[in-house]
N, C-alpha and C positions, 0 to 999 in steps of 0.2 A: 818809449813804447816797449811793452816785456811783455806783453802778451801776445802772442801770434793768430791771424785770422787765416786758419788752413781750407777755408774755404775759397780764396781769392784763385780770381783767373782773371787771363789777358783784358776779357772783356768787361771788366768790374770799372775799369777807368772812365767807364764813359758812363755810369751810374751815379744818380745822387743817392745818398745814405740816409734811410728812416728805418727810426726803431720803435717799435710797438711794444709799447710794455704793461702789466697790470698795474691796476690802482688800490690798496686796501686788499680786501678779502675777496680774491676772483678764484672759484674752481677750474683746476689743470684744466678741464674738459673741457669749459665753456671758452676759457681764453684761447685755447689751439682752434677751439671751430672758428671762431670769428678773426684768430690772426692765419688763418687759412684762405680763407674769401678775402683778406686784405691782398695778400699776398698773391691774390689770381689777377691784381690788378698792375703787374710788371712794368705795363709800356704802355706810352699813353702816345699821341700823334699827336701834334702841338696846329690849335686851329689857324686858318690861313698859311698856311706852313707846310714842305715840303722834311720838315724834321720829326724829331723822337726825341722822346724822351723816357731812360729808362731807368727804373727803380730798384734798388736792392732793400730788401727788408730784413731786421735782424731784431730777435726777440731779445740778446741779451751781446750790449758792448761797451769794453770798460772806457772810462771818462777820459781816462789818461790816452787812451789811442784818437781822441779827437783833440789833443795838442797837436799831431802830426797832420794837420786838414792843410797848413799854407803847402807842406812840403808835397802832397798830393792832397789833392781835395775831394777823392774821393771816399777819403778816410772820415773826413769833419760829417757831424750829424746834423744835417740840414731839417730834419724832420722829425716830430714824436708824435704818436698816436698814445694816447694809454687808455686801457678800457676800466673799467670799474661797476659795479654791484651798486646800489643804492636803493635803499626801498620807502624813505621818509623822507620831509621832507625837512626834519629836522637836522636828518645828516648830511643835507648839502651843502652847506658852507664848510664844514672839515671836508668835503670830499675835494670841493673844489680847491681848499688849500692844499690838499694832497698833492692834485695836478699842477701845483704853481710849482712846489717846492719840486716836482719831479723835472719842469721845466729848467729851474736852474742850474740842474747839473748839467745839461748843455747848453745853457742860455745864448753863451756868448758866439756860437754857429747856428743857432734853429736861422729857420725860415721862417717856418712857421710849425700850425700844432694844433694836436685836435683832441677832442676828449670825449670816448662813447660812454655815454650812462645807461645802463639797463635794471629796470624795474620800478624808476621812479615816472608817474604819474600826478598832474596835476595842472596846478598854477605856474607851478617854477617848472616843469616840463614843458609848458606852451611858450613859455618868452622864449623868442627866436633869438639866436646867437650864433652869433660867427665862428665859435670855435668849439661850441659842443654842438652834441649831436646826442638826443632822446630817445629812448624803444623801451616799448613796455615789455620785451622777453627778448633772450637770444631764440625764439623762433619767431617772433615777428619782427624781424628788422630786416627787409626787402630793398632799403637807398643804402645798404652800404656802401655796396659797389658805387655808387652815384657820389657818395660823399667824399669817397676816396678819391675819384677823379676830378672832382672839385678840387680836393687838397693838391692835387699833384699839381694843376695849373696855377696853383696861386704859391709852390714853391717856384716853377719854372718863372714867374712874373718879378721873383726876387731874384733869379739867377740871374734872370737878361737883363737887369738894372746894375745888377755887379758884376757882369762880365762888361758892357758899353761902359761903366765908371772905370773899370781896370784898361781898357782897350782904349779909353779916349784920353787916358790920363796926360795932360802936358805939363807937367809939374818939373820934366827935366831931370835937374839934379835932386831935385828933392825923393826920388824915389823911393820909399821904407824897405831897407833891407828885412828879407825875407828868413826867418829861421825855425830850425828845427830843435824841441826843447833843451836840449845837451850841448847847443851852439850856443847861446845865447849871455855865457859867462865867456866864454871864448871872444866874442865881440866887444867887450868892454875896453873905451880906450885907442880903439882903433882909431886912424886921422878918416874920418869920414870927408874930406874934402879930395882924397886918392883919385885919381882915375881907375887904379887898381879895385876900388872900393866901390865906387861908382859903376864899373860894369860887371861888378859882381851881383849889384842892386838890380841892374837893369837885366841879365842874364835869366836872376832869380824870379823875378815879375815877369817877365816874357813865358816861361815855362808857368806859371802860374795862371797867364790867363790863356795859353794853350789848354789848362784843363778843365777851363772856365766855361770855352767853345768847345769843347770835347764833351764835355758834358750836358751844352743846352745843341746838340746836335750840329754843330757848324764843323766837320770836316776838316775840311779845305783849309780854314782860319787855321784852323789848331795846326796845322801841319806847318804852315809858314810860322806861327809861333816858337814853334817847337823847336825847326829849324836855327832858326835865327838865335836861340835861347842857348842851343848847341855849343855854337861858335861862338859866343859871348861868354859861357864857362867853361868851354876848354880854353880858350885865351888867360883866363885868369887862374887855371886848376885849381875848381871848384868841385872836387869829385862827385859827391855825393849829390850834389844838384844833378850835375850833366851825365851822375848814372839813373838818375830818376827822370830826366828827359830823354834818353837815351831808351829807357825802358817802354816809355808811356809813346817812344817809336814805333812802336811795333804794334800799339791799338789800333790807332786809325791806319795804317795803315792795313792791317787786318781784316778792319771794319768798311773797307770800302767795299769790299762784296758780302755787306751785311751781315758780316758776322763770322765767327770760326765756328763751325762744326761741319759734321762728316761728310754731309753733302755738298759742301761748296769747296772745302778744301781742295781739293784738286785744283780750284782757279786761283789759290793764292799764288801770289807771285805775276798772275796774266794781268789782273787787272790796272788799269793806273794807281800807280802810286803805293800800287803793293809790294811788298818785300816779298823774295824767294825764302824756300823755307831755309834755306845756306844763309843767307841775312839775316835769318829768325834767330837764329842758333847765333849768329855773331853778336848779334847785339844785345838780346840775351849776356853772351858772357862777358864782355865788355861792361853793364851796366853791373853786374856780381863783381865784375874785379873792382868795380870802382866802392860801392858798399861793403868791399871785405876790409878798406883803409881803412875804418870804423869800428871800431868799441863797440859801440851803442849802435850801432845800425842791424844787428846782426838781425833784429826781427825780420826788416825791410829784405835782408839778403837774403834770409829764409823763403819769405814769402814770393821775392820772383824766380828762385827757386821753383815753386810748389808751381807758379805761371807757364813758367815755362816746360816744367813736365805736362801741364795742362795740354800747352798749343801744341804739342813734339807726340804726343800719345793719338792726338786727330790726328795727324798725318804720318802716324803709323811708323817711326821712327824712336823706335823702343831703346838702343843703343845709345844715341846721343840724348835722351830723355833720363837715362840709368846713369851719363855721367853729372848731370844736374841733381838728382837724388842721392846720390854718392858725396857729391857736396854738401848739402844740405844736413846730412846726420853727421857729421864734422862740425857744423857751425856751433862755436859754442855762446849759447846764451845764458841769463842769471841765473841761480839757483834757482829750480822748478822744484815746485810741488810736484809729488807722487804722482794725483788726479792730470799735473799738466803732461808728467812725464808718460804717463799711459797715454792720452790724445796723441801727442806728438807720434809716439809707436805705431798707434794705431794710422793714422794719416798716413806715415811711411808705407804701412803694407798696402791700404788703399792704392796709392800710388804707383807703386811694385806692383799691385792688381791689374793697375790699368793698363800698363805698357805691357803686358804677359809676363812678367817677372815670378813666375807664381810661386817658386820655392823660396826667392828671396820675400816674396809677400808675408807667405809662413812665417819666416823667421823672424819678421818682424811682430807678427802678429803674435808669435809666442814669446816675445821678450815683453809684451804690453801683458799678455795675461800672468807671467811673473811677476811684473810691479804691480799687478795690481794685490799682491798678496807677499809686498817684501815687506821684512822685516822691523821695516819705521812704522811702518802702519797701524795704528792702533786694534785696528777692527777690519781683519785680511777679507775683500770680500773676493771670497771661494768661489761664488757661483759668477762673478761675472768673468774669475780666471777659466772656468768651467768653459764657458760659453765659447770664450776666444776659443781656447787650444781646440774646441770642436771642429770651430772655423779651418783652422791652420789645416785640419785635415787631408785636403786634396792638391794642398800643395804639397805636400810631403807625399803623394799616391797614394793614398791610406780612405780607406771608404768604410762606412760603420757596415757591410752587408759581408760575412763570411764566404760568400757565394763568389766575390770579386777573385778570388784569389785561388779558382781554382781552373783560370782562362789564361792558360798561358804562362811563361817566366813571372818571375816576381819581377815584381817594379818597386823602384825605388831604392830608396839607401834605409836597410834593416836596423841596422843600429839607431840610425835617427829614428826610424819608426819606435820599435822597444821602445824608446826614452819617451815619446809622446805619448804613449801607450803607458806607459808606468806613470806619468805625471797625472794622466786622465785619472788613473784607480787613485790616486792619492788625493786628486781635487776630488773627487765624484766621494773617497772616505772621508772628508773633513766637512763637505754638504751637508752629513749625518742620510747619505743616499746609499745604503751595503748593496741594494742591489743592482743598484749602478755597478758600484765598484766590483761584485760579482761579474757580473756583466761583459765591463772593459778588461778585467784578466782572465775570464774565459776566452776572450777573442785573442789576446796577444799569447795564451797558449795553444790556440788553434791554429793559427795564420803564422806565430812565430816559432813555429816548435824543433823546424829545421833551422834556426840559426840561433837558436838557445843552447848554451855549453850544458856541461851536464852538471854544473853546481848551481848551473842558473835554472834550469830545468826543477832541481829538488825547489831551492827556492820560491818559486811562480808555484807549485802546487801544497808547499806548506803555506804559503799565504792563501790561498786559493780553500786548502781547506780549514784555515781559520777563519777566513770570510763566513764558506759557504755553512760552519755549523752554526752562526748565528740567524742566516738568510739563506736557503738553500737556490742551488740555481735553476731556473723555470724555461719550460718554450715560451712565452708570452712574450708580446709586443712591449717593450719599455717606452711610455710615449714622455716627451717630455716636456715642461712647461711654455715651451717655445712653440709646440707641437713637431717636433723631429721624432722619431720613432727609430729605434736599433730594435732592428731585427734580433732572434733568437741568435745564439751558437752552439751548434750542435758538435759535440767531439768526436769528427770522424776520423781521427786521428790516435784516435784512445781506445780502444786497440786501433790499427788498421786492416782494413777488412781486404783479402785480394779476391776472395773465390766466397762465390755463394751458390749453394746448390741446394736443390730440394729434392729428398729422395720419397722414394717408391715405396709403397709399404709394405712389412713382409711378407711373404708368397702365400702363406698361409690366410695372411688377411686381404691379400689383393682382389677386387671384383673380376669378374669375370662374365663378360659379354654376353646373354641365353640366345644361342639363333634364331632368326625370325622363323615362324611357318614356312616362309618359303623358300627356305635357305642361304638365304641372302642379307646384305644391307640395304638395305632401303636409304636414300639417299633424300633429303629431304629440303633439302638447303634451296636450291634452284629447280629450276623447270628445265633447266639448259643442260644439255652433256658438259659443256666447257665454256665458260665466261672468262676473256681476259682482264675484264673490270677486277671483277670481283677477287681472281689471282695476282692481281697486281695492287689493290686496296687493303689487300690481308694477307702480303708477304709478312710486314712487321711484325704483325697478330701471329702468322703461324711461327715465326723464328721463336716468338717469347711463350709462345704457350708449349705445355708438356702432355706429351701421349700415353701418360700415363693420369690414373684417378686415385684422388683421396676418396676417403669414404666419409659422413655425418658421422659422429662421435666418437671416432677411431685417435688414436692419437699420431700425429704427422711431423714429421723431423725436416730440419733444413740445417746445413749445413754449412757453415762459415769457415774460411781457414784464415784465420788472424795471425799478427804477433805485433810484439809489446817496441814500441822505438824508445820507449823510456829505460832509463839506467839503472831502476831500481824496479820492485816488483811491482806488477800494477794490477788493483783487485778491482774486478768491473763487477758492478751488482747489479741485480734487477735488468737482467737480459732478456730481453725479448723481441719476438718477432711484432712487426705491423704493417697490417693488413687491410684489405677492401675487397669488397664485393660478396661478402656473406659475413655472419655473426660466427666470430673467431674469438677462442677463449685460450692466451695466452700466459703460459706456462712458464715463468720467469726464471732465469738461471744464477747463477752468480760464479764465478771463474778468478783464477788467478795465474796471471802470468808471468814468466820471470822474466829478468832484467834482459833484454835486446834478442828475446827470442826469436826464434827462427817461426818458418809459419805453421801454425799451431790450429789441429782442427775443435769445431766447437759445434755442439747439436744444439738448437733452438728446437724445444716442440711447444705443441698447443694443439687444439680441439675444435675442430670445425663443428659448428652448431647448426647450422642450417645449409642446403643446398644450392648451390649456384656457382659461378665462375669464382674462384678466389684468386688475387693478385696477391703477393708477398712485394709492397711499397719498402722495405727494409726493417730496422731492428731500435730498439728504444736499450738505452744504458743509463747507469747511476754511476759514474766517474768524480772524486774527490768533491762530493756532495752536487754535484750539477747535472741535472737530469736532461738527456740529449735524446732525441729522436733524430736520427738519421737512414734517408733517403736514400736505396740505391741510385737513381738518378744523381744524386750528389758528391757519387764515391768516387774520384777518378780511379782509372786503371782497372777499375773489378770486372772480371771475369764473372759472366753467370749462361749458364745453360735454357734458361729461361724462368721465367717470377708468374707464369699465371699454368695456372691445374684447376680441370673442373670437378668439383667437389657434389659425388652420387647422396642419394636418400642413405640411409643406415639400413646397413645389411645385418640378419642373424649370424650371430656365431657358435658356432657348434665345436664345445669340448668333449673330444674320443678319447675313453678309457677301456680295455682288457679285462680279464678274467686270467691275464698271463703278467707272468712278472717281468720285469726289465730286467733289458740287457745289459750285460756289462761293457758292450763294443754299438756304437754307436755307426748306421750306414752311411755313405756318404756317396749316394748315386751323381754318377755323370753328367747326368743331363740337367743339373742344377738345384733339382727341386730339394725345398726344405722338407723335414723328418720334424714331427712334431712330437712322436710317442716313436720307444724303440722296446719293443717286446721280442722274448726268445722260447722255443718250444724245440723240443728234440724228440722224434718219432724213426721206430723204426720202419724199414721198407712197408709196405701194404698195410701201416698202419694209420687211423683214421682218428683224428681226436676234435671234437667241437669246441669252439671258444666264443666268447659272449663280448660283444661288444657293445658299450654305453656309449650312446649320445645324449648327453646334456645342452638346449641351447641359455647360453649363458649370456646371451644378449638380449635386445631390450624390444627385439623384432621378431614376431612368430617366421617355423618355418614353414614354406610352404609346398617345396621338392628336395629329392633328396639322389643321387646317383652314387653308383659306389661303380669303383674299376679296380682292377689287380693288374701289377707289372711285374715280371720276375725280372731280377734284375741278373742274376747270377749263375750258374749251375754245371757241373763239368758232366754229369749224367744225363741221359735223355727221358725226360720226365712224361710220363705215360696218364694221360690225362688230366683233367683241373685238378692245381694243387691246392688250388680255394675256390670253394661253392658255398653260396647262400640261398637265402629264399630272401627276396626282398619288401613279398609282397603284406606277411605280419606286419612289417617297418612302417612301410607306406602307409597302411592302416593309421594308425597312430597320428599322422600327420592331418592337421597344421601343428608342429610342434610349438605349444603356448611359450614364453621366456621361463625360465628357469624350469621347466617341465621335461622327462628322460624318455629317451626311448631305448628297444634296447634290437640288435639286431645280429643271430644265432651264425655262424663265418663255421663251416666243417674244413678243415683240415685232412688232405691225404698225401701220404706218401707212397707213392709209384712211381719207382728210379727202373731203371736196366741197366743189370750189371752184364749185359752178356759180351762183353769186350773187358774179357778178364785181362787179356798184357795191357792194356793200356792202367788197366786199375793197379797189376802188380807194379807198370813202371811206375806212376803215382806213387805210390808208396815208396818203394825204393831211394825217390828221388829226395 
């Protein structure tokens, strides 16, 4: 036997074997629906009988593993179903020789055998027959289930004739020694008259028809069989027998509280005749030592191998399950193909799944997705290496979401992650999928960028932007043919942002509140003086929102303090802010940072277009072709004063010009306020000179009031009435000032100082 069935478990021994197979020209589709429904027919309740009888079914099993049916029988193909297409009825005799000749490959173990025809109609569809079965569509055929269960009792009617022929044999010495195909040269020659010989015949056949009763449901039987078969080959060391009676100890015995799974487990060992799970485990190894004497056994030692991780993973015994799979990848068997060497991998990690093993699952699982693209191969298939290493991903703590990794330490071991990471972009580039491969090294330069050296670092972004100028990088969902979806990656890491501020606008262009009529604010919000609902629902709201206003089509600044953690210079393009809650028209930047700068400030602006709350969600980049929107909520560490400003209707703006020239010295009053125009005049005492002052409104909004005030800010004289007087009311007139329409407004100037504190003026001077 060289082929391994990694499907077996403990409980497979007490199964008869049938295989279902197509006949001629059956569509994939049609044969999996109807070997589906065969297949819901498992276990059948044997009539007048307190027994079971249970069936395994296999779509595909090589010839050569039904040699080994004497050495267990639940290997041998007692059973074949084949379906087949037929639509005339001229091609019924080829069909049916089809079925004969597919008979013969197992002839010499069937029971029996059945043969579904679909779509032939007629004469030869009504002649009744014992071993086909008619339907004019795989949607009208209602007795399958019924015909199936028919099949199964007319195998059990052949088993109970051959297990009371094995069990009633009195034949003595004549007993036929029992072999398995690679013994069978080995026997030649031997003095069969031995007693040596002789209770090797009888050891062999006693374990043989233990699986006879194990299989038509008798227990009890099978266990004194078994027993007795025992001490008959261990008297003669008979290994390989009395590790396959040894082994098939541990079914029925398993089997007497119906079965192993998660819910009964805990009675193993209570009930009669049950092993503890410390006997599972021994006998178990006991039954592998004896199949390791063997060359050619190694499939057999594999497979109770993969049983025994089975029974040891239910009762939750992960440890001593890990030293049976530990064996198991040591066992060496024949030259495998590639296809056998990827299953067997893959089985491995399955199994490493099951007992929580989950990194060594990984590693398994990424040794199958390398063969499946080693170098003997004529034709590497990439996408099913793809598929794997995706898998491998959570054993390794690696999750396709950017998001994962910003909760806490890293997890995991970096190094191994990289290298899965780098495998991914090289399968996902050989798929002919760039934007995969953009994709998978956007994310290992996001997530890995603190444990990338800085030659690794240049590296990942000169590939990164050889990718990205052929497929540039997108926020969009990447969904995959599987349906898996990888999120976007957004490079919040490229700059790193600490501080985000939005500032105020300048003084000049700042709104300014008109008082109500009645001198007050009017408070509008509640009917209440003080609600602690409402103060406690809109703490968050008041910490994020700002006491200051934008204005409609003003332009509005925010402020980032960045720097670069990369080694070389890094040019962000296409910087901008992004926004909610009003039509915001952003103003994109581009910047360059040097190599490991320190923090580095940066103005975002843009243009509020319409009215209402606006929220600053964070900033959109173009980083080594991969276009990133990132979310302050996504930023660990950043500091922000708050992200929502409510944004007024659009105010006029009005530019003031003179009839006086400018100053060469620019004021710079205390009290903060900006100087937008600096004009100078020189008068002497009681001298009075008029100057013209232009208002232009330069905006896009009439205006509609107008106030003027005067501050002296300075003066070592004491100044003898207004040193500026207007008339305001020509001004006024003129108003609604239409946009781009002047008004003009006449400012007289006087000079009245008192000099009558001459020493103070001489000391002045002096000084």
């Amino acid at each position: 036997m060289s082929v391994p069935d990694y499907m077996q478990c403990a409980e497979d021994h007490q199964t008869l074997l049938v295989v279902v197979q197509p006949v001629g020209i059956v569509s994939e589709e049609n044969f999996f629906r109807i070997y589906k429904r065969i297949c819901s027919v498992s276990q059948l309740s044997v009539r007048d009988s307190q027994r079971a009888l249970f069936i395994r079914y296999r779509h595909h099993y090589p010839p050569e593993n039904n040699e080994w049916g004497d050495f267990q029988t639940h290997r041998k193909v007692v059973g074949l179903i084949t379906v087949t297409d037929c639509f005339s009825a001229k091609d019924w005799p080829q069909t049916f020789e089809k079925f004969h000749v597919q008979k013969e490959i197992y002839g010499s173990t069937l029971y029996d055998s059945r043969l579904f025809v679909f779509g032939l109609q007629g004469d030869v569809a009504e002649q009744p027959r014992p071993d086909v079965a008619f339907y004019p569509s795989y949607d009208d055929c209602d007795s399958v289930e019924k015909r199936i269960e028919d099949f199964i009792e007319s195998l059990f009617i052949v088993l109970e004739s051959k297990r009371l022929d094995r069990a009633t044999d009195k034949s003595g010495d004549k007993i036929p020694l029992l072999c398995v195909p690679f013994e069978k040269k080995d026997f030649v020659g031997l003095d069969t008259d031995s007693r040596h010989y002789k209770k090797r015949c009888q050891g062999r056949m006693r374990k043989h028809v233990g699986d006879l009763c194990l299989q038509a449901g008798m227990l009890q039987d099978a266990l004194v069989h078994y027993h007795m078969s025992v001490e008959l080959l261990r008297s003669v060391n008979d290994f390989l027998w009395l590790g396959g009676a040894q082994e098939v100890l541990i079914d029925p015995g398993a089997l007497t509280t119906n079965g192993i799974n998660p819910d009964t487990s805990a009675e193993i060992g209570r009930a009669k005749n049950c092993l503890s799970p410390e006997d599972i485990i021994d006998k178990y190894k006991e039954a592998i030592s004896y199949y390791s004497k063997y060359k050619n056994a190694g499939v057999i030692e594999l497979e109770a191998c993969v049983k025994a991780v089975r029974v040891l993973a239910i009762q939750k015994r992960g440890m001593e399950a890990s030293e049976f799979l530990q064996n198991a990848v040591y066992i060496n068997l024949r030259q495998l193909s590639e296809e056998e060497k990827i299953q067997r991998y893959s089985v491995l990690s399955e199994l490493y799944e099951l007992i929580g093993f989950h990194r060594k699952s990984a590693f398994f699982k990424r040794v199958a997705a390398m063969q499946c693209v080693a170098p003997s191969i004529a034709e590497p298939g990439w996408r099913a290496c793809y598929k794997l290493l995706l898998e491998t991903l959570p054993g390794y703590s690696l999750s396709l979401d950017p998001t994962d990794f910003n909760k806490g330490p890293h997890r995991g071991w970096a190094a191994v992650q990289m290298r899965l990471l780098h495998e991914l972009v090289y399968a996902s580039r050989r798929m002919g999928n760039p934007a995969l491969s953009v994709r998978h090294l956007s994310f290992l330069l996001q997530t890995m960028l603190d444990f990338l050296s800085d030659q690794e670092k240049k590296d990942v972004t000169q590939s990164l932007e050889s990718y990205t100028s052929k497929c540039p990088g997108t926020m969009e969902l990447i969904t995959l043919p599987d349906g898996l979806t990888l999120p976007p990656v957004p490079f919040t890491k490229l700059p790193i942002v600490r501080r985000v501020k939005l500032l105020s606008l300048p003084a000049s262009l700042q709104p300014q509140k008109v008082k109500s009529l009645l001198g007050q604010n009017m408070s509008t919000k509640s009917p209440f003086i003080y609600s602690p609902i409402i103060a406690h629902n809109r703490g968050e709201e008041r910490n994020k929102k700002i006491d200051f206003q934008w204005v409609q089509g003003d332009v509005c600044e925010v402020q980032l303090m960045v720097y670069n953690p990369m080694p070389f210079e890094l040019r962000v393009e296409n910087m901008g802010l992004l926004t909610s809650g009003v039509e915001f028209e952003s103003l994109p930047a581009a910047l360059s940072l040097p190599a490991e700068s320190g923090l580095y400030p940066v103005t975002l602006v843009g243009v509020p277009q319409t009215t209402g709350t606006i929220t600053v969600n964070g900033y959109h980049t173009t980083v080594f072709g991969v276009f990133s929107d990132c979310l302050l909520d996504n930023l660990p560490g950043v500091k922000t004063s708050g992200s929502t400003v409510e944004v007024i209707p659009a105010l006029p703006r009005l530019q003031i010009s003179t009839s006086l020239p400018r100053s060469a010295h620019s004021l710079q009053p205390s009290s903060g306020d900006e100087i937008s125009t600096n004009v100078s005049i020189q008068l002497y005492n009681g001298e009075t000179q008029r100057l013209v002052v232009t208002l232009e409104n330069i905006g896009l909004e009439p205006l509609e009031q107008l106030e003027v005030t005067s501050k002296l800010l300075s003066t070592k004289e004491k100044l003898n009435g207004d040193f500026l007087s207007w008339k305001l009311d020509e001004t006024l007139a003129q108003l609604p000032l239409q946009p781009g329409k002047v008004a003009t407004l006449t400012v007289s100037v006087k000079a009245k100082l008192d000099f009558s504190c001459q020493e103070n003026l001489l000391q002045d001077l002096s000084d």
